[in-house]
N, C-alpha and C positions, 0 to 999 in steps of 0.2 A: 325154833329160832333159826338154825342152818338153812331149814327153807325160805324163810321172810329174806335171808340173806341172798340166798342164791335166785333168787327170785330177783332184786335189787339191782346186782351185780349182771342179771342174764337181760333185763329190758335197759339199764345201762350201758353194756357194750354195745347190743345189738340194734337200738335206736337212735342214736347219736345225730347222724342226720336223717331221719325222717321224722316227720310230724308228728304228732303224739294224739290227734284225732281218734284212733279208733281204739288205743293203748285205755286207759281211765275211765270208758264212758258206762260201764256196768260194775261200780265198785261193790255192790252188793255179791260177787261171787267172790271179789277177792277179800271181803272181809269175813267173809262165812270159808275163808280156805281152800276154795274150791275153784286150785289152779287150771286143771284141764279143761274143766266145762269151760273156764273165760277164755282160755283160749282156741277152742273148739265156738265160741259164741264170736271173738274177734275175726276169726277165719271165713264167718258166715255174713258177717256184715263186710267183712272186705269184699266178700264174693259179689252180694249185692250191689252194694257202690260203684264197682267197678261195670257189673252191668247197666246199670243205670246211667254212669258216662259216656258207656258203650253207647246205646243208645243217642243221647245227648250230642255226641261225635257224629254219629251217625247222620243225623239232623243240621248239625253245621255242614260237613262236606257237602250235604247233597245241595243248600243253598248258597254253598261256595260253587257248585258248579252250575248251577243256573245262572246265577250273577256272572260268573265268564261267559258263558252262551249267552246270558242277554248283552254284554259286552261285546261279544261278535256278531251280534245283530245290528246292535243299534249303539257305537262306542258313545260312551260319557265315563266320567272320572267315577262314580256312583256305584258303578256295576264291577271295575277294576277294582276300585282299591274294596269293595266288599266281600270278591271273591279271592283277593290275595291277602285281606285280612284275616277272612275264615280258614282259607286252607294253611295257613301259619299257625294260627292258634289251635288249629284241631293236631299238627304234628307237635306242636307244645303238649297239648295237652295228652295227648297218648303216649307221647314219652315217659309226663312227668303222672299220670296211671298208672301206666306198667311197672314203672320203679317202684311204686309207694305198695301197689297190689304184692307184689314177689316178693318183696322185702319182707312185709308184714307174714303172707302163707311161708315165706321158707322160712320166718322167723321162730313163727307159733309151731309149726309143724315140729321144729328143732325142739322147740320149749316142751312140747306136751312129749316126746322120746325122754327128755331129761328128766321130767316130773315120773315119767313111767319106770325109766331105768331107776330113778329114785326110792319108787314105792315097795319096787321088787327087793332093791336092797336092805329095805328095812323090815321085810318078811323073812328074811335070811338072818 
């Protein structure tokens, strides 16, 4: 029961503002108690996603910067407001990555030290 607790209390504090995406979506560990592997398996999926925007990023800048160079070739409103569309939302969007990625690994990382420091103390 002090685990289910501190468990509650630890994605409680530490989540408050960010999304709860990658938090719930393999309830099968946390109902079998098997707090480290979820979040050793949240860590791996955040890893993922984040590459995978990576990516995704990667792909808007580079046709945000065509769309300027084709703007400097031949101006229309088309090429402007598309490559100052993209290169905005790709700095959105790697801000609002980076924050959700860190949060979640320094959260879990912190989590699975707690769960460790925990198990040790109950061998004692």
């Amino acid at each position: 029961m002090e685990t289910k607790q501190l468990l509650e209390s630890f994605f409680e504090e530490q989540f408050k503002n960010t999304s709860q995406f990658f938090l719930y979506k393999d309830k099968k560990l946390l109902k079998e108690e098997k707090y480290v592997e979820f979040a050793q398996e949240q860590l791996k999926k955040a890893r993922q996603i984040f590459w995978s925007v990576a990516g995704s990023l990667l792909l808007a800048c580079w046709y945000g910067i065509t769309s300027l160079i084709g703007y400097g070739g031949d101006p229309n409103w088309f090429d402007l407001s598309a490559g100052l569309i993209l290169w905005f939302s790709t700095m959105g969007m790697v801000w609002y990555t980076s924050k959700e990625y860190y949060s979640i690994k320094s959260s879990m990382n912190l989590f699975i030290k707690m769960m460790e420091k925990e198990q040790v103390q109950k061998r004692n």
